[in-house]
C-alpha positions in Angstrom: 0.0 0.0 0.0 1.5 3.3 -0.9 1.9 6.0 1.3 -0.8 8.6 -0.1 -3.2 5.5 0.1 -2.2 5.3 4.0 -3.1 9.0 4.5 -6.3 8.5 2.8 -7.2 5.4 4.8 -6.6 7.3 8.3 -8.6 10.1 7.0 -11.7 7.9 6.0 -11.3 6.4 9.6 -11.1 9.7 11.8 -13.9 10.9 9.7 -15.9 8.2 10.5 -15.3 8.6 13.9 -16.2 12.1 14.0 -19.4 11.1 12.2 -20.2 8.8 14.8 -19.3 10.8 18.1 -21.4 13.8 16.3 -24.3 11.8 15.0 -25.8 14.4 12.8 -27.0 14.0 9.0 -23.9 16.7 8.6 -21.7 14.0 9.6 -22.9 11.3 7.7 -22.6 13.5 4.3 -19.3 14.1 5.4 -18.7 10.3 5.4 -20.5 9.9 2.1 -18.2 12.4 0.6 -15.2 11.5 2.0 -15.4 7.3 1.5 -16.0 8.2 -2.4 -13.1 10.6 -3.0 -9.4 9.6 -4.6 -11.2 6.2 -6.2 -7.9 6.0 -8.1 -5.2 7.0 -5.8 -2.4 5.3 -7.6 1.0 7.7 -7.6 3.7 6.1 -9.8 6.8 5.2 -8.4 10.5 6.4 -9.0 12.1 5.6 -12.1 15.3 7.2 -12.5 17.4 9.3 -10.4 19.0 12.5 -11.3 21.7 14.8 -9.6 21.6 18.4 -10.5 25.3 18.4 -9.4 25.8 16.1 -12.9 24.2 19.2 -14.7 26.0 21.9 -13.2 24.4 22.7 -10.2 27.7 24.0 -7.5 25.8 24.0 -4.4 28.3 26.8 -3.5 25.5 29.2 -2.0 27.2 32.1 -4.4 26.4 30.6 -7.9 22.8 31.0 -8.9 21.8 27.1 -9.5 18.5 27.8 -11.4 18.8 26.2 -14.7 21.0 23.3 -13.4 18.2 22.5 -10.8 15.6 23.3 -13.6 17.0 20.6 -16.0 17.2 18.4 -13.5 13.3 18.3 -12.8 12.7 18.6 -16.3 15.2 15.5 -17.1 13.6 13.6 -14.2 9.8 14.2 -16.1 10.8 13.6 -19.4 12.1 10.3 -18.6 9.2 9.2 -17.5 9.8 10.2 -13.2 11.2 9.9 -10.5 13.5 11.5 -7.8 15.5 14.1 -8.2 18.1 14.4 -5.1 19.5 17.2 -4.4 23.3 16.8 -2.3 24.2 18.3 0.8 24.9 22.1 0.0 24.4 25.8 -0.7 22.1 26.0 -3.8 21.0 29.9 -4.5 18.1 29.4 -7.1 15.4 31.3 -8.7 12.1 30.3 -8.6 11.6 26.0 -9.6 8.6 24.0 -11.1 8.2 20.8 -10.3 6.4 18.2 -13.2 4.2 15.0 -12.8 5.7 12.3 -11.5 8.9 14.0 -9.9 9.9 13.8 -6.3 12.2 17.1 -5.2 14.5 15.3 -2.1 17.3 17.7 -0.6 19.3 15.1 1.3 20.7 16.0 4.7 22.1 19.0 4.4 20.6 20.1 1.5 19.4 23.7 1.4 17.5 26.1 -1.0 17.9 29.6 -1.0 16.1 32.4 -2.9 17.6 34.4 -4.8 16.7 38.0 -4.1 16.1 39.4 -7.1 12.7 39.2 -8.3 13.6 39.0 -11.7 13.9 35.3 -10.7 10.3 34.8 -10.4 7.7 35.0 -13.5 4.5 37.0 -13.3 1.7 34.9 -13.4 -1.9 34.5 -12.6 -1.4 33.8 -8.7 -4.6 33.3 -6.0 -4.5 36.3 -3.2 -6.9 37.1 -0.2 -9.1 34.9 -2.6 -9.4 36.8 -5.9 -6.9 35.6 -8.8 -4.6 38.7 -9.4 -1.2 39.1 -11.7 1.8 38.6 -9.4 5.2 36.8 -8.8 5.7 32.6 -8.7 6.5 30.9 -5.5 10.0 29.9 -5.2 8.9 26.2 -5.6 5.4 25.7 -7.4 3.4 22.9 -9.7 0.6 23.4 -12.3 -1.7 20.9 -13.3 0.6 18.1 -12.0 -0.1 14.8 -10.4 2.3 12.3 -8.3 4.5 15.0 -7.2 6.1 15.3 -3.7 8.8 17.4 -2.0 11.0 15.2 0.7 13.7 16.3 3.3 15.7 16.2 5.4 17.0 19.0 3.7 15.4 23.0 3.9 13.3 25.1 2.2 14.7 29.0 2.5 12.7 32.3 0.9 15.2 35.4 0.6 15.5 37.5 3.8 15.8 40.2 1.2 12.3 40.2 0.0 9.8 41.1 2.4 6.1 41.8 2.8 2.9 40.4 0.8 2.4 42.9 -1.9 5.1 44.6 -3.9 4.6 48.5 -4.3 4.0 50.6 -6.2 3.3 47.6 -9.1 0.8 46.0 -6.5 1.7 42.2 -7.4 1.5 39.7 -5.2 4.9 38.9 -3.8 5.9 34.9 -3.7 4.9 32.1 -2.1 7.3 29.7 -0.6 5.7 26.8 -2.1 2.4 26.9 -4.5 0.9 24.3 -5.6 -2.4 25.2 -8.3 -5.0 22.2 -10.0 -2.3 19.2 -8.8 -3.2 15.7 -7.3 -1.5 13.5 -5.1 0.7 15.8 -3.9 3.3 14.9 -0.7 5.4 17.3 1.6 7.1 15.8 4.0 9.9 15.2 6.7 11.8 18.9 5.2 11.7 22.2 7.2 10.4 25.6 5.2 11.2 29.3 6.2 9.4 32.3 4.5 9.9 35.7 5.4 6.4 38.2 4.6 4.3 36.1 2.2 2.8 32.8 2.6 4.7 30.1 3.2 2.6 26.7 1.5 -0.5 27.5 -0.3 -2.0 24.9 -2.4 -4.9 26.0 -4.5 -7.2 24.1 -6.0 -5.6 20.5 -5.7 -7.0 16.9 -4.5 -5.5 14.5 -1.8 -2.5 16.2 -0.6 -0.6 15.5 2.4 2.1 17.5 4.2 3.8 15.4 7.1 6.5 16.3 9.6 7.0 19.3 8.1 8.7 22.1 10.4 7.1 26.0 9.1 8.5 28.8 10.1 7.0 31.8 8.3 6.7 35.5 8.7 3.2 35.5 7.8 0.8 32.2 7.3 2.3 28.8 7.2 -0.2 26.7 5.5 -3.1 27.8 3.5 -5.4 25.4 2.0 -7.5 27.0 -0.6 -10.3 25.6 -2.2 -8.0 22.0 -1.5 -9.8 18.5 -0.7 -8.7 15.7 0.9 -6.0 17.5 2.6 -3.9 15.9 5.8 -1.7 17.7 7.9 0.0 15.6 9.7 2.6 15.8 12.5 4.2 19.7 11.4 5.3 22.1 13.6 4.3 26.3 12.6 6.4 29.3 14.2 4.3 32.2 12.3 3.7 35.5 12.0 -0.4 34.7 10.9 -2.5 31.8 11.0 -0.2 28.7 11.2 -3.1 27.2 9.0 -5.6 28.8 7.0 -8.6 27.2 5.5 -9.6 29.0 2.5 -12.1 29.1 -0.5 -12.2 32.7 -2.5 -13.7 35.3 -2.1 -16.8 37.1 -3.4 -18.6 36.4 -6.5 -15.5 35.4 -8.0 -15.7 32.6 -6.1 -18.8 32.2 -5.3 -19.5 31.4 -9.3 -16.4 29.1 -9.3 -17.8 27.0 -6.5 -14.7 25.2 -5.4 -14.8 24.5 -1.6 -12.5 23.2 1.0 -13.7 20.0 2.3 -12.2 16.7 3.8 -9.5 18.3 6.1 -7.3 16.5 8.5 -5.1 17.8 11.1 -3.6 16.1 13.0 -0.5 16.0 16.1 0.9 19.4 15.1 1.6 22.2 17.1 1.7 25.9 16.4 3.2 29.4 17.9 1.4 32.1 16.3 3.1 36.0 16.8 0.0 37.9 15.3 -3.3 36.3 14.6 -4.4 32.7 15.2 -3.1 29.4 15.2 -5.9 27.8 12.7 -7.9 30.1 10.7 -10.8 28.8 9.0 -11.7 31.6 6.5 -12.5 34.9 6.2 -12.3 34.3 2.6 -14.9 31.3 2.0 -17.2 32.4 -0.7 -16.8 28.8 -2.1 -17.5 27.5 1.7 -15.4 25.0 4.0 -16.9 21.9 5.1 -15.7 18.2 6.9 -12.7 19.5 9.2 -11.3 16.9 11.5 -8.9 18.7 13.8 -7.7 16.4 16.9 -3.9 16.0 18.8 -2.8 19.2 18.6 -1.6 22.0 20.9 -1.6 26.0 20.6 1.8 27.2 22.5 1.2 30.8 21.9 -1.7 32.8 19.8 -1.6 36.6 19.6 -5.5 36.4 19.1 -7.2 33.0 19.5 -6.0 29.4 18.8 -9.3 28.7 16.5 -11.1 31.3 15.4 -13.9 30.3 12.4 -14.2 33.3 10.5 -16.8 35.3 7.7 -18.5 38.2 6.5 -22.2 39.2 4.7 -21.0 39.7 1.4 -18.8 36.2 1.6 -21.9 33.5 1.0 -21.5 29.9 1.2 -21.3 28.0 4.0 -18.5 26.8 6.8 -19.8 23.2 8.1 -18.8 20.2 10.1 -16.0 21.0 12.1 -15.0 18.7 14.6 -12.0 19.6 17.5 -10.7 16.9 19.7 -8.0 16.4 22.6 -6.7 19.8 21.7 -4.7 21.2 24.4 -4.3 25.2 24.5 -1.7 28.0 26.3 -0.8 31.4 25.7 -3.5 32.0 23.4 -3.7 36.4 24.6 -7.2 36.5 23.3 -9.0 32.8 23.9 -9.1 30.0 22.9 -12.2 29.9 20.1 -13.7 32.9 18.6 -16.8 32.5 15.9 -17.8 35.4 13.8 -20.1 34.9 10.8 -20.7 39.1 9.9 -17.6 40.9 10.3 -13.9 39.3 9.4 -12.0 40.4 6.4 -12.0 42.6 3.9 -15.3 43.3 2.0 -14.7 42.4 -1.9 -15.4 44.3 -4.8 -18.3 42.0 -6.1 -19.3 40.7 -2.8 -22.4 38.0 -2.9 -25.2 40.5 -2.1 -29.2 40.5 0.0 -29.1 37.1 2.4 -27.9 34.8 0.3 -24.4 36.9 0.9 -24.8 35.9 4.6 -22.5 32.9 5.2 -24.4 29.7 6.5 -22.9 28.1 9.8 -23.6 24.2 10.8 -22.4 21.7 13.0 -19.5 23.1 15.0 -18.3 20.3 17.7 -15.5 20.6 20.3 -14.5 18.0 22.8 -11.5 16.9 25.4 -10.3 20.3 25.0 -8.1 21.6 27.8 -7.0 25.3 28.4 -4.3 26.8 30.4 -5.1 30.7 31.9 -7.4 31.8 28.3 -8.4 35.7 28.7 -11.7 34.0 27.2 -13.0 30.7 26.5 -15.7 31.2 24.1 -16.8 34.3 22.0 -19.9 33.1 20.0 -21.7 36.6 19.9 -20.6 37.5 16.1 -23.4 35.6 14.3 -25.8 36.7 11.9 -29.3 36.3 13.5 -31.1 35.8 10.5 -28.7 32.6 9.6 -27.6 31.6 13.3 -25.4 29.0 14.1 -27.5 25.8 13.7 -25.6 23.1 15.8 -23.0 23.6 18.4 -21.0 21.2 21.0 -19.0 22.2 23.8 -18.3 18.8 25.9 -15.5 18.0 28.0 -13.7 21.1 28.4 -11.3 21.4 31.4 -8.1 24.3 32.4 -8.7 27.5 33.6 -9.6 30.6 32.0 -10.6 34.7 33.2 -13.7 34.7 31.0 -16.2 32.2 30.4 -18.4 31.4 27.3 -20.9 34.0 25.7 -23.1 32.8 22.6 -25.6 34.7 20.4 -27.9 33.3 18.0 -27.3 30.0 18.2 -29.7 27.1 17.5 -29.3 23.2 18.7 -26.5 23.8 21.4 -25.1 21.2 23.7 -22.9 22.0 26.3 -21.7 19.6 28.9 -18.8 18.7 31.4 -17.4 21.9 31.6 -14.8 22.2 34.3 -13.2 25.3 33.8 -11.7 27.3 36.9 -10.7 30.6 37.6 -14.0 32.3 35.8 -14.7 35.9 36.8 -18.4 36.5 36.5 -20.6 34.0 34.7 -19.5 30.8 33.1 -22.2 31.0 30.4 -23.9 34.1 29.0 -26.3 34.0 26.2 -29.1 35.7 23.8 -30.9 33.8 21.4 -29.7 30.7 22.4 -31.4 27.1 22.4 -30.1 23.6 23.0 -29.1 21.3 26.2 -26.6 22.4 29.0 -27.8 25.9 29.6 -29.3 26.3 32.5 -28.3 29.0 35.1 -27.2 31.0 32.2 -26.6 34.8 32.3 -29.0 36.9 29.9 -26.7 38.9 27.8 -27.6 43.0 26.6 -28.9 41.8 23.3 -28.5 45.9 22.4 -24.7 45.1 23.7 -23.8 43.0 20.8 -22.0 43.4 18.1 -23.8 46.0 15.3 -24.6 43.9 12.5 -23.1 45.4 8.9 -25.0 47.4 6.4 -27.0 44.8 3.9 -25.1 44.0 0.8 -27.2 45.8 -1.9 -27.4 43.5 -5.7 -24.8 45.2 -8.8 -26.7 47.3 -10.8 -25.8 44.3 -13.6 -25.4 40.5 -12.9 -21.7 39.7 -11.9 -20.3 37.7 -14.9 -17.1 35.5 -14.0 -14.0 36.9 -16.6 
């Protein structure tokens, strides 16, 4: 059995455990979907091996290695695949693109380094805050390619010279680390990646890709799966500067009309430090939606806002559905530990998804063996649209001690049980618009106190046509 078809055989049986521990018709689509996906998950094997040192490649961290490295991939996929092993070295490159069938593996020792000029990357069309936009290749990217995989030990290494997401005054989107756009069966694994101010992995658009053992360190967000399925994250470690991981789908009518969403997520054992935001990010930008999360073994060491925070906007659309959280374990998240807000994150867009079908729909959020240490909050909930409100919540098994306890706001179908959380000043639940099991003795909350709700997204004057 290969190693993709391993991943995809834990991920059909921790989604049908979530399934069963949630028992909801959500659930059991989320099954359905997931036990048909990949029917041919069949990755060729190696073939040949080439060295990019028997091209020219110097390794000397002073030579610009491009077009030996280049050749090297391109040999490698014209001979049908295989592995292209990069020695122990220096290797200064320009911006790489891996082919079908081709395995990038940077043996111990092996490092890549950006060059700094951006001359080195191509302008193309590249996916940012969920709009496609002109702007610069990642370092390492893939089109259209199946079978592909990057392997360490070696490293990963954006310039320290270019810095920041969007280049002025020419307003391109800077580079990616690594970008992957419309592949399948795609592997990362056992390598370490450091980006400075962009992204660091962003896959767009691709089917059954795993990323495994994987050390992130990146000045902004360290993975972002965009409008991806059957994605497993597995074992990786994040040190950013943004959301560790993002969960992603467009945004606006863009892609809204496009209609590609993010479903069948697993991760798994990782553990994240986050300077700036949070430590996984599902949305803002999710006009496509985001459904059948699994998210279980993991542990926040540091947020600078909350270690999950599920995230829209009225304008957005689409839906965010079927997330399940379990034996999570978070510390030193400064804001809390989960945050929920369907009306109000991110940018609006230009051609946002306008009256109430704009308003994103929210379903079957559950949370379980979770286990805080000192959270300034445990639960903000009060950021939900109350004419689409939250239709099926779980908070069960939830133990640590926090400063604030949980508020909720238009929520339907909650259940709330075996909380054992400490150190609360001032009620443990507060609520408005709330019904479900588990909340009795709860505090009324100032429904006038709550968040002011957005103006209504008006219709274009014309129907939005995709070009």
């Amino acid at each position: 059995m290969s190693r993709l078809q391993v991943e995809r055989r834990d991920f059909l049986k921790t989604t049908a455990l979530a399934a069963a521990a949630l028992g909801t018709s959500g659930w059991a689509q989320a099954e359905k979907h997931a036990a048909t996906a990949n029917p041919e998950d069949k990755p060729a094997g190696p073939k040949v091996a080439v060295n990019p040192r028997d091209l020219g490649a110097t390794g000397d961290g002073k030579t610009k290695d491009t077009l030996a490295l280049q050749l090297a991939i391109d040999r490698c996929s014209v001979l049908g695949g295989g592995v292209v092993a990069v020695p122990a070295g220096e290797y200064l490159t320009g911006a790489l693109q891996l082919h079908s069938n081709v395995t990038l593996r940077l043996e111990e020792g092996a490092t890549l380094h950006g060059a700094d000029e951006m001359a080195d990357y191509p302008v193309a069309q590249v996916r940012w805050e969920g709009r496609w936009i002109k702007g610069y290749s990642a370092f390492i990217s893939a089109m259209d390619a199946e079978n592909i995989a990057i392997e360490g030990p070696g490293k990963i290494q954006a310039s320290p010279a270019i810095r920041g997401r969007v280049e002025r005054p020419s307003g391109l989107r800077l580079p990616a680390l690594i970008e992957f756009v419309n592949c399948r069966n795609v592997r990362v694994e056992n390598c370490s990646a450091t980006q400075t101010g962009m992204w660091a992995i962003h896959p767009v658009y691709c089917e059954n890709i795993v990323f495994k053992n994987v050390t992130i360190v990146s000045g902004a967000d360290g993975i972002d799966a965009d409008s991806c399925k059957e994605v497993t994250i597995d074992g990786c470690s994040f040190e950013t500067d943004d959301d560790c991981i993002s969960l992603k789908s467009g945004r606006g009518m863009e892609a809204n009309t496009i209609n590609r969403p993010c479903e069948n997520v697993r991760i798994a054992n990782c553990t994240f430090i986050d300077r700036h935001f949070a430590c996984i990010g599902i949305g803002s930008e999710v006009s496509a939606g985001v459904r059948n999360v699994v998210i279980e073994h993991c542990k926040c060491l540091g947020a600078r806002s909350h270690a999950i925070y599920i995230k829209s906007r009225e304008g957005r659309g689409a839906f965010i559905e079927n997330i399940a959280v379990n034996d999570f374990e978070v510390s030193g998240a400064q804001q809390g530990f989960l945050r929920i807000n369907s009306t109000g994150s991110g940018k609006q867009d230009e051609f946002p998804v306008p009256g109430d079908r704009g308003i994103p729909t929210f379903r079957n959020f559950r949370f379980t063996n979770i286990r805080v240490h000192d959270v300034p909050v445990l639960v903000q909930a009060v950021e939900i649209h109350p004419r689409k409100p939250l239709d099926g919540l779980s908070l069960a098994n939830i133990t640590g001690t926090a400063q604030s306890g949980m508020k909720l706001a238009n929520i339907k179908n909650v259940e709330i049980r075996d909380v054992k959380v400490t150190g609360i000043d001032g009620a443990m639940l507060s609520i408005a618009n709330v019904t479900g099991t588990g909340l009795e003795g709860a505090e009324k909350l100032d429904e006038s106190k709550l968040p002011k709700l957005p103006d209504a997204v008006a219709g274009p004057a014309t129907p939005y046509v995709l070009k």
